[in-house]
N, C-alpha and C positions, 0 to 999 in steps of 0.2 A: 636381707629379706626383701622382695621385690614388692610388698605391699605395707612394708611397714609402720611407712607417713598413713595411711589410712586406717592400720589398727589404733595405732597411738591416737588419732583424731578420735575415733571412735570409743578408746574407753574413757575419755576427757569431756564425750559427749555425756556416757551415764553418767560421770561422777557431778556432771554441771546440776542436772535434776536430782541426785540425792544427796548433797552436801550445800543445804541452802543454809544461811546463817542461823546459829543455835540462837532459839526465841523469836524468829519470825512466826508473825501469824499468818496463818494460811488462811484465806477465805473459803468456805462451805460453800458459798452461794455461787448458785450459776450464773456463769456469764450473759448478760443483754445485750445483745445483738444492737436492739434497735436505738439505744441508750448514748444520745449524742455526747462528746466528747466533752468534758468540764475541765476548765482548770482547777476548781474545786474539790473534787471527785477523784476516785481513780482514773485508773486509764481503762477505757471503754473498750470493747470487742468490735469486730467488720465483718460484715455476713457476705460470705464469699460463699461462687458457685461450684469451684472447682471439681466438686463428684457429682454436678448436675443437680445436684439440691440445694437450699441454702442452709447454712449453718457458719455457727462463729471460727471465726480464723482462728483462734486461741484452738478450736477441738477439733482441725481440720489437720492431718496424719501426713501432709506432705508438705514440697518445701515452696512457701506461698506468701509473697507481701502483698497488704492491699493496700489501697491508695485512695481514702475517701475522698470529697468535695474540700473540706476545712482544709485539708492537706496540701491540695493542687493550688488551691485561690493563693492559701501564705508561698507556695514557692514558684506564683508567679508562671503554674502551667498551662499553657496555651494550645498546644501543640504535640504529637507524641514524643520528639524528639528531645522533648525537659523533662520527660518521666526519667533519664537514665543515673539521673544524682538521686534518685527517691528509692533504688532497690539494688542491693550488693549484685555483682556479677552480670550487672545489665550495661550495655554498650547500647548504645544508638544512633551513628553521625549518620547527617545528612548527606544523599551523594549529591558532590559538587557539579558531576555532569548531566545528572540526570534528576532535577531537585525536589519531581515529584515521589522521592522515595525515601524511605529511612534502610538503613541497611543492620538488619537487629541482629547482637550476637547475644547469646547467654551462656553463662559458664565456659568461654573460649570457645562455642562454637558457632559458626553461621554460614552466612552464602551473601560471597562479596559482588556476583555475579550479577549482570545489570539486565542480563538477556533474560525475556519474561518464560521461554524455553525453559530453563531451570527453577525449579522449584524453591519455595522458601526455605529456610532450616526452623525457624522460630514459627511459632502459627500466630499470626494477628487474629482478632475475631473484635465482632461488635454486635451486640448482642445478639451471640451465638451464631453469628453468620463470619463464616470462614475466607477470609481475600485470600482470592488463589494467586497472587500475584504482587512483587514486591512495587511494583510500579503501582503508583498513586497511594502508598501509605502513608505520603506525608500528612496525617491526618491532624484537622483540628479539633482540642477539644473543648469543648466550650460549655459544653450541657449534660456533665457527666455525673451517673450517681456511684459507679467507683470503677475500678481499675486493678486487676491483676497479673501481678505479675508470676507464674507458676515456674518454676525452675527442676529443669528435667524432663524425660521424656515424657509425653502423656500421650502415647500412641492410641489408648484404650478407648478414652472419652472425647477426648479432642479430635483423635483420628491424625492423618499423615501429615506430614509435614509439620510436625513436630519434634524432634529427636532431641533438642537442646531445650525447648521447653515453647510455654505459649504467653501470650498479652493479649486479655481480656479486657473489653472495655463495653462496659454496661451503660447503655445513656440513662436519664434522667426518666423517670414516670409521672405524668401528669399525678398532682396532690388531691385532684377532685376539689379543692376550694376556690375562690379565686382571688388569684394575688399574682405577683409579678415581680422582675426585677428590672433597672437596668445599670447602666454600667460604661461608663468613658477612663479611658485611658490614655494620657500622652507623654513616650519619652524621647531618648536622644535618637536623635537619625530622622525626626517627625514621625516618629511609628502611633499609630494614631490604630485604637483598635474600639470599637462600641460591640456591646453584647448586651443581649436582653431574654429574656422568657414570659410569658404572660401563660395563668393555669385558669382554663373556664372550666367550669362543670355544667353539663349538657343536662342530664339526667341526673339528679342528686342520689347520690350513694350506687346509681347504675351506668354514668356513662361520665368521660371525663376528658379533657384536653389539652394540649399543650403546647403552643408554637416558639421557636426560641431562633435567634440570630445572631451573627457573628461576623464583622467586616472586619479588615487589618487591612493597611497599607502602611507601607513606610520606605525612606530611601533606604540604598543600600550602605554600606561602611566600606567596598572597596571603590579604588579612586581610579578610574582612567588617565593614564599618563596620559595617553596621545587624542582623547577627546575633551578630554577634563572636567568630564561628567562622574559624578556617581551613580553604580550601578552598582544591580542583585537585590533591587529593592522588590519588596514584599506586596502583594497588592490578593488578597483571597478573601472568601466570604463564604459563609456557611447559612444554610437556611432548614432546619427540621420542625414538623408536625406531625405528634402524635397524638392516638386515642388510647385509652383503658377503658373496658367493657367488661362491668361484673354485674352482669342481669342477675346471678343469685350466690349462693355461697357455694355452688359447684363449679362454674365456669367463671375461667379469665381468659380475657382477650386482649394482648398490647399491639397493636400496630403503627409502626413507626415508619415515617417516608423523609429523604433529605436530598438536599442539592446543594453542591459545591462547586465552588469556580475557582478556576487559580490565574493571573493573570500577571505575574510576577515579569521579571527580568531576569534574565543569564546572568549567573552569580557572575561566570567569566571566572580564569585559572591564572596561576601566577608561572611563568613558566622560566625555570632552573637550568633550563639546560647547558651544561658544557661540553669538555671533553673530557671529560672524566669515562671509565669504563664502568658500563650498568654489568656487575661482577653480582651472581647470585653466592652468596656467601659458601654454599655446600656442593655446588657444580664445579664439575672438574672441563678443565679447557687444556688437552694436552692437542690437539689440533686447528682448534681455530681460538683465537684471544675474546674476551668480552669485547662484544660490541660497544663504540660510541654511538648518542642519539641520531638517528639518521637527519633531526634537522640541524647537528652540526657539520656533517657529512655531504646532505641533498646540494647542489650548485644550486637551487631554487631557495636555501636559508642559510648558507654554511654563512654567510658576512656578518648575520648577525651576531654567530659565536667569536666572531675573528674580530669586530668594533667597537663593542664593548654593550651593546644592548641587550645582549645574553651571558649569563644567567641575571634575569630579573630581581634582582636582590632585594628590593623594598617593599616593607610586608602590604597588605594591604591594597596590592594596588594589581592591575592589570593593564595590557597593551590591547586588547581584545578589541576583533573589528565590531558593531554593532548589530546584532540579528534580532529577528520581529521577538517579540515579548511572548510567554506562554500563552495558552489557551487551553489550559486542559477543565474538564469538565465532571462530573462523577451523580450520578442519582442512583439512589439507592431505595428499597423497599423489604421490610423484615414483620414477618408475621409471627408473633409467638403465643401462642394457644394451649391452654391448662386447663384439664379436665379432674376434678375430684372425685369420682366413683365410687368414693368409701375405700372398696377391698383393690382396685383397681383406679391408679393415677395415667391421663394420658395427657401427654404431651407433643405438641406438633410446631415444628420452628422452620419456616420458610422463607428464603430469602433472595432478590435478584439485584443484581449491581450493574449496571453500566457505567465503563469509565470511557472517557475519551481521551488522550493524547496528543497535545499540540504542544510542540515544544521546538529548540533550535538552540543549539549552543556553538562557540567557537572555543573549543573543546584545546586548543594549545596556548592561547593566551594573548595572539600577535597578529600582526595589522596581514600577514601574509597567506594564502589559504593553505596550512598544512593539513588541520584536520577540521573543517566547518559542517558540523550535523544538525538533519533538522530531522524529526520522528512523528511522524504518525500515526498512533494506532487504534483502534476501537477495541474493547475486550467485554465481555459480557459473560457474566456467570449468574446458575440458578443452583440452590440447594436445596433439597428436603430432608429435614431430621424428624423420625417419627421413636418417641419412646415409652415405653408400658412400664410402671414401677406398682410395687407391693403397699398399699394401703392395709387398712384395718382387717382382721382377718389372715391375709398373707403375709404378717409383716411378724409370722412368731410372734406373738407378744408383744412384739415392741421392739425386738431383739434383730431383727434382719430388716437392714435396707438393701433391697434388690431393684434393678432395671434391665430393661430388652430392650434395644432399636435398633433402627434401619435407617442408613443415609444413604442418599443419591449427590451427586457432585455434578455436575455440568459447566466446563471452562474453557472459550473460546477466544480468540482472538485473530489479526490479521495487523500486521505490524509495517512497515515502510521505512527504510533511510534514506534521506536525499541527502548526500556525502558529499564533500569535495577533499581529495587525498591526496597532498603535494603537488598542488594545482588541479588536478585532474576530478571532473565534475564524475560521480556517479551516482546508480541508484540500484539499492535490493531489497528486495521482500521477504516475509513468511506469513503462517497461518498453522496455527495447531488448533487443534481439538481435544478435548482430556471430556471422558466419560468413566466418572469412579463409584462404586458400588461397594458397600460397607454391613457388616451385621456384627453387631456388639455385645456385649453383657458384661455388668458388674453389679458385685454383691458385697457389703459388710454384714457378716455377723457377731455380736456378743458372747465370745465365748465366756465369760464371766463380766460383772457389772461393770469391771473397770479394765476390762481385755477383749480384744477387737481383732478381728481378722478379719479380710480382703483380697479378693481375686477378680480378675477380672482378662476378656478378651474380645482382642476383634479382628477379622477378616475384612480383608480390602480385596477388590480387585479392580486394577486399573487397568484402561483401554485408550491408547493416544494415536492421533493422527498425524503428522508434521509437512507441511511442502514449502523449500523453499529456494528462492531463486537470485541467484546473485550477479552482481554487478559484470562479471563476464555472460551471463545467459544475455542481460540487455543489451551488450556486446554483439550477439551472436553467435560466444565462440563456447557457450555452455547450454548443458540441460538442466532441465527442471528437476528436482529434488521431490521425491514423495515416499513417506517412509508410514510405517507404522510397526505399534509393535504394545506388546501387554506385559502386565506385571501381578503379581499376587503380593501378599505378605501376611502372615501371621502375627499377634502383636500381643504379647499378656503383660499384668503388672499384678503383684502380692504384695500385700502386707501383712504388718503386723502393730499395734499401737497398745503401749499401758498405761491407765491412766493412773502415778502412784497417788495423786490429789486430785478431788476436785478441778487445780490449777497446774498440776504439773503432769506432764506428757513424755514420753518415750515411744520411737517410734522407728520401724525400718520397712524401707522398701524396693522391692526390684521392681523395672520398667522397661519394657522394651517398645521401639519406635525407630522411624521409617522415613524417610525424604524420597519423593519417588523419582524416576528412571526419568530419559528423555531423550531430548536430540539435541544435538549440536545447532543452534538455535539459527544463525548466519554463517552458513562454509563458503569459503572466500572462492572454492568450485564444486562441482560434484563430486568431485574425487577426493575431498577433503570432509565429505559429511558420517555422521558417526553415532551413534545413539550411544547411551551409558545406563549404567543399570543404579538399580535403587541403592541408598547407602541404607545400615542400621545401627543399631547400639542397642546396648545391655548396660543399663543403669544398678547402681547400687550405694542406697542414701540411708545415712542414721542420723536423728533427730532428734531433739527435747525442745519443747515450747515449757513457757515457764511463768507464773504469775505469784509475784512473791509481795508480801508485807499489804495487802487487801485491795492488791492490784495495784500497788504504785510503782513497782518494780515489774519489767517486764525482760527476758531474755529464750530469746529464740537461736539455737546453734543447730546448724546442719552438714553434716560430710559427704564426700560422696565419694564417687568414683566414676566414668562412663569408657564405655570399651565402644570405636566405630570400626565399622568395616567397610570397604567397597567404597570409603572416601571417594565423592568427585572433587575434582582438583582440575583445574586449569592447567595444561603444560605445553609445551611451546613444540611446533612442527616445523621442519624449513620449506619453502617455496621459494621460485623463482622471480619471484616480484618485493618489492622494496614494502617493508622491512626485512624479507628474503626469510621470516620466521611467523606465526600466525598462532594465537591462542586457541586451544580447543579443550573442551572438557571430557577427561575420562574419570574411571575408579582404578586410580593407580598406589592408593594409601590406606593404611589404617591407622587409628590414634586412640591414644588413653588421655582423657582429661581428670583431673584428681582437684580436692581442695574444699574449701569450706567457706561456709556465712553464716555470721555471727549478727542479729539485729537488738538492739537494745533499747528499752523508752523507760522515763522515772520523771515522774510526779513527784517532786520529792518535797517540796512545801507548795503552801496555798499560790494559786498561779501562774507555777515555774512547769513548764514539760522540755525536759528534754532528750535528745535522741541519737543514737551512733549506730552506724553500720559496717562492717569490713567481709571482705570478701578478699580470698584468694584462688588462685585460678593456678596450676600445674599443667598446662597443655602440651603434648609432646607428643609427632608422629612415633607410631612402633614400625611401620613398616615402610616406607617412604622412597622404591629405589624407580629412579627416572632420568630421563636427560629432559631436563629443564632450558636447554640452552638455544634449542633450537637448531644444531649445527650436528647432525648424524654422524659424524668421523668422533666426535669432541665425546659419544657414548653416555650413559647412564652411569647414574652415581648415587651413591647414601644422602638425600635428603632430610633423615631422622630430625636431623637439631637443627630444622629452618622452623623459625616462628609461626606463629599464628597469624593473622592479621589482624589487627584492632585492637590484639586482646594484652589487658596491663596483668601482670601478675597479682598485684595488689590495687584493689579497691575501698576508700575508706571515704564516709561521712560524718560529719558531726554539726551539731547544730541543737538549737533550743529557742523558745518560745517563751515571752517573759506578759502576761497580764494585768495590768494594772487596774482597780478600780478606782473612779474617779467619784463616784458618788453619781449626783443628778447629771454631770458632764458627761456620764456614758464611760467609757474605758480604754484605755490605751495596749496595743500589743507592738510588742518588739521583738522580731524574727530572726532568726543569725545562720544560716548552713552555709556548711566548708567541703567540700566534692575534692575528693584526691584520686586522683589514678598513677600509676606507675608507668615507668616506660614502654611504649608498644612501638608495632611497624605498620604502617598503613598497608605494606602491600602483599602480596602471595609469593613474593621470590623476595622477601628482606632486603632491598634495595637500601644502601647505608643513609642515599639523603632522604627517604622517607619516615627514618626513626624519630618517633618524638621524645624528649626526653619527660620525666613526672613532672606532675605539676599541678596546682588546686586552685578550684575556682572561688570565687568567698563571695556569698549573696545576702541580700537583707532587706527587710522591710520595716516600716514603723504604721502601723493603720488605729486610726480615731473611731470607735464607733459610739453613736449617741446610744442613751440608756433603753429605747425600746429598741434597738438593733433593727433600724429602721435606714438610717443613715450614715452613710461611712466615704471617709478618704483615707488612701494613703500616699508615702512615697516608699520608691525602690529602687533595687539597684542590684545588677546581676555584675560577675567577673570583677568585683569593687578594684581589686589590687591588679586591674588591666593587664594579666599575662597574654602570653601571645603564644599562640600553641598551633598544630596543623591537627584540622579537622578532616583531613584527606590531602593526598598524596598519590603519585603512580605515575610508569612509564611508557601508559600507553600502548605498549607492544611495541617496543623501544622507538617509535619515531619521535619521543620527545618527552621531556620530566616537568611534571604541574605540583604545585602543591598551593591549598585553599587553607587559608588561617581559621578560626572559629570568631566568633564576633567579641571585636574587643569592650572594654568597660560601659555598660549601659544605664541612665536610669530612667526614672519616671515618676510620673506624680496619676493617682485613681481616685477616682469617686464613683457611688452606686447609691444607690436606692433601691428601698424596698417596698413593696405596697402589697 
């Protein structure tokens, strides 16, 4: 039966919510949202936005972890890229070449793709303002009031570029009191990080403020053989100031403004290369053999394969000649405006981003110019979300939440590489335009006190501009690129939700969602550029949230299924120039991802919380036929059973949190999580030296807090059991094999204040 692993998931999900242990007591009482977490206590509810209102995670119908403050501070998160041990089926490494970016998958899907041409697959947001672009996501965070992770597609409310799911990240709101924090930090490598916020209140009870800060510097952990420097040290700094304006009990007003700097180093690559043949595992070569790396090949590097300097074998470390340090930049400005009108709620969320681009990598690893990039780009986006929801009067009784809105998108950019490519200096550009236009709706009704139902949809239509010009136009011996082209899409999502307790949940949903179209971002000529149409998917999730023994047990299970079509995929074209093959993206695939996540939390005596996650992932293209190889005689072939990239089958956490009281001395906590993932492939064609095998990372903290939780240290320690693992990997477009390790055993020592 070709859906079977999804039925059998599925009735193991009902039996989870109606077979709780005979004699547990089920709590009556509703969950408190606002009800800080105790080790005393149950375990507390997170007021997540997820259907654009707030309400508690525990009574929210889809599949959603959130990630308070208490949470981020004990594991030590900084940055987006540590949220991916806190949520089953979340991937996040850092690209090594390009480090202003995270590259996010969820549920085995995403967009490995570095060119800002292609669209994301996951939708980041920060408070409700949508990054059209995976460059500059390396975000920090520093001043968060929580963190969403939504899994699946959420075309409806999130809107496009969305289809595997979205990462919500809500800053901080001025408290209206004043008080303050701050915060030093020093571990190994001199990573030296200070943060702080200070809350004034302007107007008491009507105007309110917040400024918050965030430096990090630190050397890097790989070692230069040939300068004997280390380098990919960290050097960024955050700065935001916001206001909250509630002149009465109908209007709110948040406006939030930030500036960012990154001023980091080139992590720099470790580079593997030999002679070995780059063999895509499901490509057939009955006329031409896999290629070797052209830099074992080129008469400009073949000595180094033939000496012994190549393959690079020592982790850690790079040959990398030295190029100028980052400079990338980011200000940002987000208006979010609430209107109460009784029968009528409006809401208006407005947001502009400017990032800038300065950056320079020596992208092969080696003192010789094979592939030396330096990138420039400015990108600027504006969005408006305007939505009309059912207050008092329109809301039935109490029984229907409904909303109406309309988004606008505006996403520009103008991008630059100053290249040098097996000695040879060049340089190419682009510049696109995206103007996207959106109208929404979604409704839950009651159909009975504890039975729910949900529909909802939205129309997109997209309008892109593309021109761009490559390294043969500055040549001379090519034309300029100028394309355009539009898109539509339709998008709904249903449910259904029961609640058989108070605390226990049943829940199914379909989704549909959308990655939009584009262009071939840099064609190495004109006669190689190409535009590609939008992908989609059709989700289908069943669910139980679950609150057992007066909230001390908690179990959250969900299944799914997602069906994509019109996959874009990178595949390989031949040309006459060295690498004599050139990646371009089309929609040459389709795929079925299948599997489930399981989250689990227990209070189980005074103190103690603890917490497990797993996730498994079944990704597998259905349709997949293509010549991958680059070499037109060698033909097209069943790609089905090539991997995914990044993506482990199995994802598992575990960990717990132990409180001690100490009496007048204040209180001791003792933190422990263990992050498992299973074997993946860093790359798009399963290249064999880019497989990592499994492997877990083991983290911990121990923090002192005095008894008015006024003043606290701690120490910590991330990767304790120092594995060594590859956090990225790739060939480049076969002129040569990098692969970047993840940072090995860290710790540190903090202190903070509070006033």
């Amino acid at each position: 039966m070709k859906n079977a692993f999804f039925v059998r998931l599925a009735v193991a999900t009902s039996g989870l919510a109606l077979a709780w242990p005979a004699g547990a007591q089920i709590s009556t009482d509703a969950v408190r949202p606002e009800a800080a977490a105790s080790p005393n206590e149950g375990l507390s509810d997170i007021v997540v936005t997820a259907r654009r209102r707030a309400e508690p995670m525990q009574q929210t119908p889809i599949a959603v972890s959130a990630i308070n403050p208490a949470r981020m501070d004990e594991a030590r998160v900084t940055n987006i890229q540590d949220l991916q041990s806190l949520a089953p089926s979340l991937s996040l490494p850092r690209d090594a070449i390009n480090p202003n970016r995270v590259i996010p998958f969820i549920r085995g899907f995403g967009n490995k793709g570095a060119d800002p041409s292609q669209e994301p697959a996951v939708a980041i947001t920060v408070d409700g303002i949508y990054l059209g672009a995976q460059i500059g996501t390396f975000l920090n965070l520093f001043d968060v009031e929580a963190v969403e992770v939504l899994r699946g597609p959420q075309g409806t409310l999130l809107g496009k570029n969305a289809p595997a799911g979205g990462i919500s990240i809500r800053t901080r709101r001025p408290s209206g009191d004043f008080k303050g924090m701050a915060q030093v930090d020093y571990g190994r490598f001199d990573d030296i990080q200070l943060r702080g916020y200070v809350d004034v209140p302007i107007v008491r009870d009507k105007l309110a403020a917040t400024a918050s800060f965030f430096r990090r510097q630190s050397d890097g952990y790989v070692h230069n053989i040939v300068t004997g420097e280390d380098v990919g040290g960290l050097k960024t700094q955050s700065m935001r100031l916001a206001f909250l304006a509630t002149p009465n009990e109908i209007v709110t007003w948040y406006v939030t403004g930030s500036y960012d700097w990154d001023k980091g180093e080139d992590p720099s690559s470790r580079n593997i290369s030999d002679f070995t043949p780059l063999r895509i595992p499901t490509a057939n070569y009955p006329a031409v053999a896999p290629p070797v790396t052209v830099m074992c090949t080129s008469p400009l590097s073949k000595a180094l394969c033939t000496n012994g300097t190549l393959p690079n074998n020592r982790p850690f470390t790079t040959m990398a000649s030295k190029l100028p340090d980052r400079n990338n930049r980011n200000y940002s400005i987000t208006s979010d405006l609430a209107i109460d009108a009784g029968a009528i709620g409006i809401a208006s969320v407005t947001g502009y981003r400017k990032f800038y681009e300065r950056g320079s990598s020596d992208i092969d690893g080696t003192q010789l110019p094979i592939f030396d990039a330096s990138f420039r780009g400015d990108y600027t986006q504006f969005s408006q979300e305007v939505r009309l929801s059912g207050g008092e009067g329109l809301n039935a009784g109490g029984r229907l939440n409904w909303l109406v809105g309309a988004y606008y998108y505006f996403f520009e950019y103008d991008r630059g590489v100053t290249a040098v490519t097996l000695g040879a200096p060049n340089f190419s550009d682009q510049h696109q335009a995206t103007n996207s236009y959106a109208l929404f709706a979604h409704a839950d009704y009651d159909l009975l006190d504890n039975l729910e139902i949900s529909i909802g949809g939205r129309q997109t239509w997209d309008k892109k501009r593309h021109d761009s010009r490559s390294p043969s136009f500055y040549a001379g011996t090519d034309q300029e690129v100028n394309e355009a082209k539009s898109w539509r899409n339709f998008s709904i999502d249903a449910g259904l939700s029961y609640r058989i307790t108070p605390d226990n949940m049943l829940f199914f949903r379909y989704a549909e969602g959308y990655r939009g179209g584009g262009f071939n971002g840099q064609p190495a000529n004109a006669s190689l550029a190409t535009s590609f149409a939008p992908e989609t998917v059709k989700s289908y999730e069943l669910g139980t949230k679950n609150d057992f023994f007066d909230h001390r047990l908690r179990l959250n299970l969900t299944v799914y299924q997602a069906d994509f079509k019109d996959l874009q995929r990178v595949i390989s074209d031949n040309v006459n120039f060295a690498p004599f093959f050139i990646r371009v993206p089309r929609n040459v695939a389709s795929a079925r991802t299948r599997g489930f996540e399981l989250e689990a939390q227990a209070r189980p005596v005074r103190g103690l919380t603890l917490r497990s996650g797993i996730g498994y992932v079944d990704a597998k293209y259905t349709d997949y036929f293509a010549n991958l190889t680059g070499v037109a005689a060698n033909g097209a072939s069943d790609n089905s059973n090539l991997a995914f990239p990044y993506i482990s089958k199995w994802t598992a956490t575990a960990g717990g949190t132990y409180e001690a009281e100490l009496g007048d001395a204040g209180k001791l906590a003792f933190a422990l999580d263990y992050a498992y993932r299973s074997k993946y492939n860093t790359t798009d064609q399963e290249y064999a030296f880019a497989t990592q095998r499994g492997f877990g990372l083991l983290s911990g903290s121990i923090t002192w807090t005095d008894r008015n939780d006024r003043f606290s240290a701690s120490i910590y320690g991330a990767n304790l059991t120092n594995k060594r693992y590859y956090e990225g990997a790739d060939a480049v477009g076969g002129l040569f094999n990098w692969v970047n390790e993840g940072a090995p055993r860290t710790w540190g020592v903090s202190a903070q204040v509070k006033f």
